[in-house]
C-alpha positions in Angstrom: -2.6 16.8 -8.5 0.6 15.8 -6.7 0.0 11.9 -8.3 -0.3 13.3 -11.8 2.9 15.9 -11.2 4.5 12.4 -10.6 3.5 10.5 -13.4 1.9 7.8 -10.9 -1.4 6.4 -11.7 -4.5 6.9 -9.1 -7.4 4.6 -8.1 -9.9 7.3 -5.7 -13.7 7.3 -5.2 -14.1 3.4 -5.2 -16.6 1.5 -3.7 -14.7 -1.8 -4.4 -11.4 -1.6 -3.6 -10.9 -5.6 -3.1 -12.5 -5.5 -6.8 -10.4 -2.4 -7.8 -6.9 -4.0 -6.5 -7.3 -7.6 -8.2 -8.6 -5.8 -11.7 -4.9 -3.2 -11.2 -3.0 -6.3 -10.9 -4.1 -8.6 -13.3 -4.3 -6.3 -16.4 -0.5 -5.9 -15.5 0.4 -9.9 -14.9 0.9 -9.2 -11.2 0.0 -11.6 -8.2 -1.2 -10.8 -5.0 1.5 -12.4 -3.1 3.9 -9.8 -5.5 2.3 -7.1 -4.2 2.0 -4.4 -1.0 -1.0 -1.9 -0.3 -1.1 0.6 2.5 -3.9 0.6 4.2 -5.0 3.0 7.3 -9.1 2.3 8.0 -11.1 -0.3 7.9 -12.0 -0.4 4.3 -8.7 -1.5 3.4 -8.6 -4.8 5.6 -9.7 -6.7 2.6 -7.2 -5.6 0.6 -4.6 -6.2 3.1 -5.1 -9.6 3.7 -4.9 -10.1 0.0 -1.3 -8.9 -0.5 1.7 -10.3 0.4 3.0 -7.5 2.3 0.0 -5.9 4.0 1.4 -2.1 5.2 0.2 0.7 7.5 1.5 4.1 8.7 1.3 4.9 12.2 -1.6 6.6 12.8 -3.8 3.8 11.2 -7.4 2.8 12.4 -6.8 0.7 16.1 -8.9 -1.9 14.3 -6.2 -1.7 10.7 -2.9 -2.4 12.6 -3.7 -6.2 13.6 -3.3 -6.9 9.7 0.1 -4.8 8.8 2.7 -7.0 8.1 4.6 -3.9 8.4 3.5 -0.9 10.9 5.5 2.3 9.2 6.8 4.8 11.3 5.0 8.4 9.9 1.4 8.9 9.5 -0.7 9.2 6.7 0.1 12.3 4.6 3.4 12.4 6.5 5.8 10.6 4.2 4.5 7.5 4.3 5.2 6.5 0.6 8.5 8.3 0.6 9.0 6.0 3.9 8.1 3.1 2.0 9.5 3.7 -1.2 13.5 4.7 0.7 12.8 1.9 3.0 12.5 -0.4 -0.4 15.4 1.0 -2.2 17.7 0.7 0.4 16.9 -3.3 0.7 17.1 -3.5 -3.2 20.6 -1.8 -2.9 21.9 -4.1 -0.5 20.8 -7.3 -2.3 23.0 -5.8 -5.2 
């Protein structure tokens, strides 16, 4: 609900996520090394070592954090996107 309030589109219930993530970013012309994915269990490994900037929040899976390019500083359902998303402005502003 909180996804659709925010006009931002929604991948849950899949089996494939490695499948799911590849299919996102090529309908859109989007490489992996272009890209970032949170991940915080051990489903998500596969996807993280596709991306160019693998990410976790801090309360990720012991066995996740090894592959975080970046570990965040909230947990999951914490802020973690907002802490992404801020974290991301604020570097775009300063290359301006």
């Amino acid at each position: 609900m909180r996804a659709n309030k925010l006009n931002i589109e929604v991948i849950y219930g899949c089996d494939d996520k490695t499948a799911a993530l590849t299919n996102w970013l090529n309908e859109r012309s989007i490489g992996l090394d272009e890209s970032a994915y949170i991940g915080n269990d051990t489903n998500d490994i596969e996807c993280m070592k596709l991306v160019g900037l693998a990410i976790s929040p801090s309360d990720a899976h012991w066995g996740v954090a090894k592959y975080a390019s970046w570990m965040l500083q909230n947990s999951g359902g914490d802020g973690v996107v907002r802490e992404f998303a801020d974290t991301m402005n604020k570097a775009r502003n300063q290359l301006s």
